[in-house]
DRENDOTI-77766 format. One record per atom (N, C-alpha, C, O): residue number from 1; residue in three letters; atom name; x, y, z. Coordinates in Angstrom, 3 decimals. Example, Ala and Ser with C-alpha at 12.3 -4.5 7.8 and 13.67 -1.06 7.14 Angstrom:
<nodes>
NODE   k   r  a       c1       c2       c3
NODE   1 Ala  N   13.190   -5.690    7.800
NODE   1 Ala CA   12.300   -4.500    7.800
NODE   1 Ala  C   13.200   -3.300    7.800
NODE   1 Ala  O   14.236   -3.319    8.465
NODE   2 Ser  N   12.850   -2.250    7.080
NODE   2 Ser CA   13.670   -1.060    7.140
NODE   2 Ser  C   12.900    0.030    7.870
NODE   2 Ser  O   13.409    1.138    8.039
</nodes>
This chain:
<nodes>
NODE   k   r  a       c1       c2       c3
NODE   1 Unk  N  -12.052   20.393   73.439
NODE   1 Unk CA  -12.631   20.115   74.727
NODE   1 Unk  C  -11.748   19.159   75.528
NODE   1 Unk  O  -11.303   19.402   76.650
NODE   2 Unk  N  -11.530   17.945   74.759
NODE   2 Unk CA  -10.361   17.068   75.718
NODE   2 Unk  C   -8.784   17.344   75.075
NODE   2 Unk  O   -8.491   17.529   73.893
NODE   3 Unk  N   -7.885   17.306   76.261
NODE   3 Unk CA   -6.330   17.773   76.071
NODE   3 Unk  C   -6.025   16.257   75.309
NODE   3 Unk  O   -6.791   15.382   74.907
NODE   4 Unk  N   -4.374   16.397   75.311
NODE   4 Unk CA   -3.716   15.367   74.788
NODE   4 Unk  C   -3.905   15.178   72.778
NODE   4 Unk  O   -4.321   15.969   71.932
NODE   5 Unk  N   -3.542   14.216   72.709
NODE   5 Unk CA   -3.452   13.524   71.593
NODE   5 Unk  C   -4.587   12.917   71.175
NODE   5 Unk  O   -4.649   11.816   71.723
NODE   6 Unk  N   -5.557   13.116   70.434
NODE   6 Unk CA   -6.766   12.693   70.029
NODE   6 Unk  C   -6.946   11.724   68.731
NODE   6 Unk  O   -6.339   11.987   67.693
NODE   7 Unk  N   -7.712   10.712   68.821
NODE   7 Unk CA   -8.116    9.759   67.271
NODE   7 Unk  C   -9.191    9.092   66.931
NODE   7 Unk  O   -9.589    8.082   67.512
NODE   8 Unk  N   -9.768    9.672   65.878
NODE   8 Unk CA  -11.187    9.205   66.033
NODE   8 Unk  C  -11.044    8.089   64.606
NODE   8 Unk  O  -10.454    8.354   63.559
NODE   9 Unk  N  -11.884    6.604   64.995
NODE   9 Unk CA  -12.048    5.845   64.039
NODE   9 Unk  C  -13.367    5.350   64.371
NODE   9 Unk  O  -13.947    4.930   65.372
NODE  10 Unk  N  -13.747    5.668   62.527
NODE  10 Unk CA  -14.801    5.224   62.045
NODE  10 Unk  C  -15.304    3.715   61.658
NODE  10 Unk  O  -14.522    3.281   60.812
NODE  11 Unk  N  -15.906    3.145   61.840
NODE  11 Unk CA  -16.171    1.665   61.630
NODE  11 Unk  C  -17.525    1.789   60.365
NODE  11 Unk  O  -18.361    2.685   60.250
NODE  12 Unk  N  -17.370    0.740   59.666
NODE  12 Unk CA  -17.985    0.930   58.315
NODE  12 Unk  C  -19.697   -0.335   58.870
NODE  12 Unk  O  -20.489   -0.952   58.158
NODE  13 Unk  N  -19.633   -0.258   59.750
NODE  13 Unk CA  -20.795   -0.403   61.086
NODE  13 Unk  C  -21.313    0.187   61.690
NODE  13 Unk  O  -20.804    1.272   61.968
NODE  14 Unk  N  -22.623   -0.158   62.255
NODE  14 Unk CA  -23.699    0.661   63.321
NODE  14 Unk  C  -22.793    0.211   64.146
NODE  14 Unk  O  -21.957   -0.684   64.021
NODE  15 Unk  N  -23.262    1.548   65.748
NODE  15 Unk CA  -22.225    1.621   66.901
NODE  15 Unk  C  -22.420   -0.640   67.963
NODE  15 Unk  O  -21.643   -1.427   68.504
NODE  16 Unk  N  -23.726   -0.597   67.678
NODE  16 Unk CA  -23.786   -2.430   68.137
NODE  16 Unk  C  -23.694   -2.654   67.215
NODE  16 Unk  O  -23.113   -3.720   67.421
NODE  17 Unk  N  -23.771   -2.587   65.874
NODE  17 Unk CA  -22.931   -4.257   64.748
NODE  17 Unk  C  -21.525   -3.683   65.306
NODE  17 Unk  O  -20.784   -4.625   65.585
NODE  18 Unk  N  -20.917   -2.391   65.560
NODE  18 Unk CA  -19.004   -2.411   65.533
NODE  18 Unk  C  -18.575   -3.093   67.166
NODE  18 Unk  O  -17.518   -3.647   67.470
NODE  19 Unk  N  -19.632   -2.862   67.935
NODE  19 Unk CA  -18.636   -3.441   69.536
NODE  19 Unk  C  -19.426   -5.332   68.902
NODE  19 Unk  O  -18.382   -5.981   68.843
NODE  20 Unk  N  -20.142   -5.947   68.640
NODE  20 Unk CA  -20.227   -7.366   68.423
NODE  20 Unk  C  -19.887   -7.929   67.466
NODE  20 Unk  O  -20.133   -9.120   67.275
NODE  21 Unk  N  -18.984   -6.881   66.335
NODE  21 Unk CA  -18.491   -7.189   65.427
NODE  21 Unk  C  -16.905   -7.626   65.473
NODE  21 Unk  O  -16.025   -6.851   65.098
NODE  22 Unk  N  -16.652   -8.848   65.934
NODE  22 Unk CA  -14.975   -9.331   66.206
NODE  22 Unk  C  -14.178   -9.552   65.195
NODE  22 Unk  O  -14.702   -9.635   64.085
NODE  23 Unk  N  -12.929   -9.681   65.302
NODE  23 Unk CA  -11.760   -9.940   64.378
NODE  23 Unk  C  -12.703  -11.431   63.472
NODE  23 Unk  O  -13.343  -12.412   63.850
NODE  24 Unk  N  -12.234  -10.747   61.948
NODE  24 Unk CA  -12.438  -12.290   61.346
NODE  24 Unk  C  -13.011  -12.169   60.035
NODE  24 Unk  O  -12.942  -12.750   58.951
NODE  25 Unk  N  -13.870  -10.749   60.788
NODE  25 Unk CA  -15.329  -10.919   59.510
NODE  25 Unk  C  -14.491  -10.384   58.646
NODE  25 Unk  O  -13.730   -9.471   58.966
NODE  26 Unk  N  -14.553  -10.996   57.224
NODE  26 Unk CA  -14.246  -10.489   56.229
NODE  26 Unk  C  -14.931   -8.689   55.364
NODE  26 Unk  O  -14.309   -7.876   54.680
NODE  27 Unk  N  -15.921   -8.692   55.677
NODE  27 Unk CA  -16.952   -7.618   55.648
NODE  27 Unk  C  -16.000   -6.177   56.387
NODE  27 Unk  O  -15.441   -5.199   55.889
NODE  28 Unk  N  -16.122   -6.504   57.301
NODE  28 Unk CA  -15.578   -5.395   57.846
NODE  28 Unk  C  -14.405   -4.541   57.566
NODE  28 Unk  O  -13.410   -4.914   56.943
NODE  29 Unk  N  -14.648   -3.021   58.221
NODE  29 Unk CA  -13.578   -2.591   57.609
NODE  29 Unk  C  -13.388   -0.869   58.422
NODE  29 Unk  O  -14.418   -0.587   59.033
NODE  30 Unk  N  -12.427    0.108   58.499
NODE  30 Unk CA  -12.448    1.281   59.292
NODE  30 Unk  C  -11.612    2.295   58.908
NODE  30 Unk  O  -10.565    2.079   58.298
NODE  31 Unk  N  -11.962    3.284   59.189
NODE  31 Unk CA  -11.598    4.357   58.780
NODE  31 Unk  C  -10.665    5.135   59.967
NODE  31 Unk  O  -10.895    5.126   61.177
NODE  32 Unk  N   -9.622    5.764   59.316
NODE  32 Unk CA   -8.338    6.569   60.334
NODE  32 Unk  C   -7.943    7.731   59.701
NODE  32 Unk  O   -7.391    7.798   58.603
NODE  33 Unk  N   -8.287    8.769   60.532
NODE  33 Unk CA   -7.450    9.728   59.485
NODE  33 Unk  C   -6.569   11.027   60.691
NODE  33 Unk  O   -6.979   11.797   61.560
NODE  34 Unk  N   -5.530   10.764   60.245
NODE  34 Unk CA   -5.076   11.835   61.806
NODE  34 Unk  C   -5.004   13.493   61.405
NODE  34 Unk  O   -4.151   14.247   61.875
NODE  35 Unk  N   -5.607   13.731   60.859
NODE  35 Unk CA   -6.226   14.846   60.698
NODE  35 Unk  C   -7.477   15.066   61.132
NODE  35 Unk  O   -8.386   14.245   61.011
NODE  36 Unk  N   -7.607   16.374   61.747
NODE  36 Unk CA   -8.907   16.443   62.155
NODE  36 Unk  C   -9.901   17.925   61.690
NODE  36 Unk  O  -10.083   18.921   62.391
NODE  37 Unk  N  -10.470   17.642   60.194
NODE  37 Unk CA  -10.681   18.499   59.750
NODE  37 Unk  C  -12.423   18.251   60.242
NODE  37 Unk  O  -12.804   17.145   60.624
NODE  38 Unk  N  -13.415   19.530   60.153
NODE  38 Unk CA  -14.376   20.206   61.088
NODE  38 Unk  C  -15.487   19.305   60.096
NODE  38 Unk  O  -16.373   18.544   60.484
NODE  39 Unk  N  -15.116   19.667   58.707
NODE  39 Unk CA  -16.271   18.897   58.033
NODE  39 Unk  C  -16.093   17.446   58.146
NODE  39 Unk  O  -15.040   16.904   57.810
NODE  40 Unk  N  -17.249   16.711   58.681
NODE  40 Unk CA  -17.194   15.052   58.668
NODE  40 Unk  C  -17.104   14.561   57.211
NODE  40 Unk  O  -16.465   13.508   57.217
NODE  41 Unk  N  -17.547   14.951   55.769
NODE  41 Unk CA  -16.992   14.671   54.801
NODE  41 Unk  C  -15.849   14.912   54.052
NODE  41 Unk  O  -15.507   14.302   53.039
NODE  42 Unk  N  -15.287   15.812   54.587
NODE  42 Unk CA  -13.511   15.901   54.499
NODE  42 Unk  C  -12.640   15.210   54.883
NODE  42 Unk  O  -11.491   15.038   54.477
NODE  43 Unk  N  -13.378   14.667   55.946
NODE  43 Unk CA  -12.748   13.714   57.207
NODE  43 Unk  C  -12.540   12.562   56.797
NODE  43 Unk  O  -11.432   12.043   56.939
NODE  44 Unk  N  -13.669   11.865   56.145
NODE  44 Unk CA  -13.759   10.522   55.518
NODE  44 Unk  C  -13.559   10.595   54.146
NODE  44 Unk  O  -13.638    9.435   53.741
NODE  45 Unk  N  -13.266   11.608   52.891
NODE  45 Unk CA  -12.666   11.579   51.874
NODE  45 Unk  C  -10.800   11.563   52.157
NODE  45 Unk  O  -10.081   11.254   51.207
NODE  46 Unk  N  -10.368   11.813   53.102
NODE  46 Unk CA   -9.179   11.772   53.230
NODE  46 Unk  C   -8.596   10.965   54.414
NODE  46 Unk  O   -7.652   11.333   55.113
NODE  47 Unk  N   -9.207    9.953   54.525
NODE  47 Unk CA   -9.179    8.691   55.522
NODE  47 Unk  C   -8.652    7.690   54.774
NODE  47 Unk  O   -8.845    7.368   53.601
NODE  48 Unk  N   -7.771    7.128   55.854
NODE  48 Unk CA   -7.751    5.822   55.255
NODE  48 Unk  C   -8.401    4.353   55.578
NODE  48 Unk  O   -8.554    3.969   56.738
NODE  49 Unk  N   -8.746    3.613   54.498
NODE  49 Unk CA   -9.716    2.797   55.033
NODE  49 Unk  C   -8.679    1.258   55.267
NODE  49 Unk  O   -7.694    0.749   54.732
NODE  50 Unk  N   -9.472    1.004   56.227
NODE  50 Unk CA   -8.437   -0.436   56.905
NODE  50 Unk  C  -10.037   -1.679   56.807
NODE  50 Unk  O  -11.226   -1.567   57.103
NODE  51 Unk  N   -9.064   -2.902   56.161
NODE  51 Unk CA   -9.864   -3.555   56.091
NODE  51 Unk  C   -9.673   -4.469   57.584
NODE  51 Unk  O   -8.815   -4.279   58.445
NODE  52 Unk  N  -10.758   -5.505   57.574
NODE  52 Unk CA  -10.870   -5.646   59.128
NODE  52 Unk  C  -11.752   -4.804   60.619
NODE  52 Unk  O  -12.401   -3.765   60.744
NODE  53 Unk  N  -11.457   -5.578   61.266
NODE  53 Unk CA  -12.439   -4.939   62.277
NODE  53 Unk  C  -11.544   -3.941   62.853
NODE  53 Unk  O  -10.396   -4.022   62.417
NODE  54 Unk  N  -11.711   -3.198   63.548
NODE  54 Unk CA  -11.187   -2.221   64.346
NODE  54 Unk  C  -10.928   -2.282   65.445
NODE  54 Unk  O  -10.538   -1.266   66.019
NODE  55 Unk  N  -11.105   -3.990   66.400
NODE  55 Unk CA  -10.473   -4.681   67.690
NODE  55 Unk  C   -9.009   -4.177   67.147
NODE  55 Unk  O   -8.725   -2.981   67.214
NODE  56 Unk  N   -8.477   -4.733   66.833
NODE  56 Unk CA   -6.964   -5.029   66.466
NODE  56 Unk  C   -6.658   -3.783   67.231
NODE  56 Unk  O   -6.031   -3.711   68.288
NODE  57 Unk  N   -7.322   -2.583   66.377
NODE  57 Unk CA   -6.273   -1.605   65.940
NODE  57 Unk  C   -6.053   -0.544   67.687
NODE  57 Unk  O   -5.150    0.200   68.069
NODE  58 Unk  N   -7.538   -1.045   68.413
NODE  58 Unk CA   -7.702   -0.773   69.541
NODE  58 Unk  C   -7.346   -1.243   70.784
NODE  58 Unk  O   -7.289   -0.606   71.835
NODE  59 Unk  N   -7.096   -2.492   70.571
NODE  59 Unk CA   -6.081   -3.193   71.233
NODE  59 Unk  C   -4.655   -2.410   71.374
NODE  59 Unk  O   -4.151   -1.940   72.394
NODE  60 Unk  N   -4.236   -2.415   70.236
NODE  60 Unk CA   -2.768   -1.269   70.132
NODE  60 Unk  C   -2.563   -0.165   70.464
NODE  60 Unk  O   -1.442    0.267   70.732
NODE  61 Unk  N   -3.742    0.563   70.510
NODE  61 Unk CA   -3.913    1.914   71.312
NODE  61 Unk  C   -4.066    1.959   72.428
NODE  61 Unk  O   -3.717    2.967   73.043
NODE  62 Unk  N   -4.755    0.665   73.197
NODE  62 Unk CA   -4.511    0.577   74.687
NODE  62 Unk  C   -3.352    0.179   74.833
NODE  62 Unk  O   -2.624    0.796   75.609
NODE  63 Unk  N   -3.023   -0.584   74.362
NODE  63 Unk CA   -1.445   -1.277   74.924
NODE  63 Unk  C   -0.553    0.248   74.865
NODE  63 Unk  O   -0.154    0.828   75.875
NODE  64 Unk  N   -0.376    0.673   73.628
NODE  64 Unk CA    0.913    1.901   73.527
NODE  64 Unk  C    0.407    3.200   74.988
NODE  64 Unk  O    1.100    4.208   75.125
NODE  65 Unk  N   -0.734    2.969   75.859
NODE  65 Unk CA   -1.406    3.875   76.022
NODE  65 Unk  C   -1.465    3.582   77.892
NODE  65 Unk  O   -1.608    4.375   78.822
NODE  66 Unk  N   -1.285    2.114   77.855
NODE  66 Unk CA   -1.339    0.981   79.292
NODE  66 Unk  C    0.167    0.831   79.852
NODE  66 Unk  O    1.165    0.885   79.134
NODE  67 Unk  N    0.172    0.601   81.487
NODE  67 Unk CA    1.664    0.041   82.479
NODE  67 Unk  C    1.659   -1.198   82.069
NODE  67 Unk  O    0.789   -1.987   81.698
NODE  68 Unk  N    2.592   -1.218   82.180
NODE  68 Unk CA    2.806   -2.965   82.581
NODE  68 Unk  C    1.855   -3.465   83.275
NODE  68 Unk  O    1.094   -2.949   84.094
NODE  69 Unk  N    1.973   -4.699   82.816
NODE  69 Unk CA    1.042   -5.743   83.422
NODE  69 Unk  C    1.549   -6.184   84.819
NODE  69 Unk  O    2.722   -6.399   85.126
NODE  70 Unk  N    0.518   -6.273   85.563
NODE  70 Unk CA    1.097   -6.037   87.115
NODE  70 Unk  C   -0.222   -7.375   87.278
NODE  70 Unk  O   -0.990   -7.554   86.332
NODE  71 Unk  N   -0.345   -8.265   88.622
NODE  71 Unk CA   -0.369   -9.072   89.353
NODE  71 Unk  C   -1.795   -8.297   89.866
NODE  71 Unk  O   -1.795   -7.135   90.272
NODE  72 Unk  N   -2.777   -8.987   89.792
NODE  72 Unk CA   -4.283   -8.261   90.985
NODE  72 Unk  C   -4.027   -8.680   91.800
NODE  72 Unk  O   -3.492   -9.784   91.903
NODE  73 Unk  N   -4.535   -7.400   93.300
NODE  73 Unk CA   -4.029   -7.274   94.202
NODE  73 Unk  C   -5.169   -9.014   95.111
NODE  73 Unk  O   -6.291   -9.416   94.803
NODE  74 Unk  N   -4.473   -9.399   95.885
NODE  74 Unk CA   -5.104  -10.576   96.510
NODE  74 Unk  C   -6.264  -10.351   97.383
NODE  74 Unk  O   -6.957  -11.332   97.652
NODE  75 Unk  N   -6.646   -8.955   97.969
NODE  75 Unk CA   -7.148   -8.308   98.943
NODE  75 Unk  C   -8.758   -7.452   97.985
NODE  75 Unk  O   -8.148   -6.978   97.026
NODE  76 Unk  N   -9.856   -7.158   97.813
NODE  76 Unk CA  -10.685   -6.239   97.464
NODE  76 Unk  C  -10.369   -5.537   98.295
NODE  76 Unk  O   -9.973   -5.910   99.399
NODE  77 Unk  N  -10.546   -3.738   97.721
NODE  77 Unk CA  -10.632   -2.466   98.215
NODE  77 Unk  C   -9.458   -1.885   99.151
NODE  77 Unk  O   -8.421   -2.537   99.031
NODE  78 Unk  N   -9.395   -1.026   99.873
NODE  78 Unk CA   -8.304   -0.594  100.349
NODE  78 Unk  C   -8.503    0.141  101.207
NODE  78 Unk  O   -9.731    0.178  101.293
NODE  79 Unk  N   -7.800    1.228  102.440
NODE  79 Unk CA   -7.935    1.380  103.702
NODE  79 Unk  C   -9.693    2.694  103.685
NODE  79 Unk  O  -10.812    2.903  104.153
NODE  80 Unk  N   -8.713    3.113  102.815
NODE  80 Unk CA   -9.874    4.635  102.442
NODE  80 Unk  C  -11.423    3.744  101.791
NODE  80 Unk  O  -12.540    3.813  102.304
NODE  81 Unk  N  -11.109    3.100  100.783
NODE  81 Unk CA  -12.418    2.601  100.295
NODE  81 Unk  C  -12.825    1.108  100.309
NODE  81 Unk  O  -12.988    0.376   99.333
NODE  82 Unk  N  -12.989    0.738  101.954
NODE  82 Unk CA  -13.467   -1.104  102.184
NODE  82 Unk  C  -14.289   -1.641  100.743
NODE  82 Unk  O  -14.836   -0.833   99.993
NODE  83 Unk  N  -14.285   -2.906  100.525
NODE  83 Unk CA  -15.362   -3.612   99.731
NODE  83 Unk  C  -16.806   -3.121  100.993
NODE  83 Unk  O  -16.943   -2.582  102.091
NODE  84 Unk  N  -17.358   -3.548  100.255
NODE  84 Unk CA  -19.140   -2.947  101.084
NODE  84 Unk  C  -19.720   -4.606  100.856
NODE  84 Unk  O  -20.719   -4.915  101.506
NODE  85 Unk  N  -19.225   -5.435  100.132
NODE  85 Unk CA  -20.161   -6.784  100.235
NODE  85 Unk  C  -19.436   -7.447   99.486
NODE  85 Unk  O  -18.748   -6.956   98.591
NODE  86 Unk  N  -19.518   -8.869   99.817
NODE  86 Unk CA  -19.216   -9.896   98.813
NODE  86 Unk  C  -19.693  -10.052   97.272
NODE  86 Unk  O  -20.748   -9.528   96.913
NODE  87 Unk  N  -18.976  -10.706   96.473
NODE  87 Unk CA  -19.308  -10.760   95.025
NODE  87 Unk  C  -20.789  -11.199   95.288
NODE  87 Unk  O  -21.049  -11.816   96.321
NODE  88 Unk  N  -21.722  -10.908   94.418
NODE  88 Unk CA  -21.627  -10.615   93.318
NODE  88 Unk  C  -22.290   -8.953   93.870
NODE  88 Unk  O  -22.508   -8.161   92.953
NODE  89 Unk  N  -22.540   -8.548   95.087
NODE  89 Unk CA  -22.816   -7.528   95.126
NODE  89 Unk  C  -24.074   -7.530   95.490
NODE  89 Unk  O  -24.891   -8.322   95.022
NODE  90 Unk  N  -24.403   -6.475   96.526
NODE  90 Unk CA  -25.795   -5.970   97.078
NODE  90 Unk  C  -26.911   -5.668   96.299
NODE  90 Unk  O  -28.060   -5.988   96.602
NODE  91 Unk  N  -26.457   -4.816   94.912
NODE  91 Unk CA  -27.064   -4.451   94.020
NODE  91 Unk  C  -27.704   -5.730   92.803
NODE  91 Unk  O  -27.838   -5.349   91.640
NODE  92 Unk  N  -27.937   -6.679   93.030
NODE  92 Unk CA  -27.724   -7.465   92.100
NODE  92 Unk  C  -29.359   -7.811   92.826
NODE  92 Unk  O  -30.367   -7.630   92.143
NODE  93 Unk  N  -29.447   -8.311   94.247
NODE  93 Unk CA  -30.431   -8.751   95.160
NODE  93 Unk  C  -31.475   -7.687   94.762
NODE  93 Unk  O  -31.128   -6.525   94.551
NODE  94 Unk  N  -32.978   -8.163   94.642
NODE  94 Unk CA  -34.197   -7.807   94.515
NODE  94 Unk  C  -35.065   -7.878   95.747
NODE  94 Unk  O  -34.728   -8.766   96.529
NODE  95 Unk  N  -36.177   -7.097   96.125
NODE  95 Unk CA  -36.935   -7.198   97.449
NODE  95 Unk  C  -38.170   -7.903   96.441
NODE  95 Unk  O  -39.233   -8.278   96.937
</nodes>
C-alpha cells in the first residue's frame, strides 16, 4: 500500500507504555526485522531483539530520513497561507 522503503518495529510495550516509555528504562526492549514476512509470528521469531527503548533507534531514522537543520523562519505563514490569529490560537477560546 505505501511505496518506498518500509520498517516496522515492535516495542516489547503497550502502544502508551512505548510513546511514555523514554531512554533509560532498563526493562525495555524492541524488535527489528527487515524482512517482511505476512505471518506476524514469523516476523517476531526471526527478529532481532534490541535491548532499550526504541527512542534511540527512531531518532536515527528521522535523522538518516531529515534536511539539514535550517533556522525557523522569523515571520508565521506565508503569502498563499496568512497566520489566521495569534498564538495560542482561536481554537483554544471557549463561548
Amino acid at each position: 500500500m505505501l511505496g518506498g522503503r518500509k520498517e516496522f518495529c515492535l516495542s516489547s510495550s503497550g502502544h502508551i507504555q512505548s510513546v511514555i516509555n523514554p531512554p533509560g528504562n532498563a526493562k525495555a526492549k524492541y524488535f527489528l526485522n527487515p524482512q517482511h514476512p505476512a505471518d506476524p509470528d514469523t516476523w517476531l521469531a526471526e527478529a532481532r531483539q534490541h535491548d532499550g527503548s526504541w527512542w534511540g533507534h527512531w531518532r536515527d531514522w528521522l535523522v538518516a530520513r531529515s534536511g539539514p537543520s535550517r533556522l525557523a523562519p522569523e515571520l508565521l505563514g506565508h503569502s498563499y497561507y496568512p497566520p489566521q490569529a495569534d498564538a495560542p490560537g482561536i481554537y483554544v477560546f471557549s463561548d
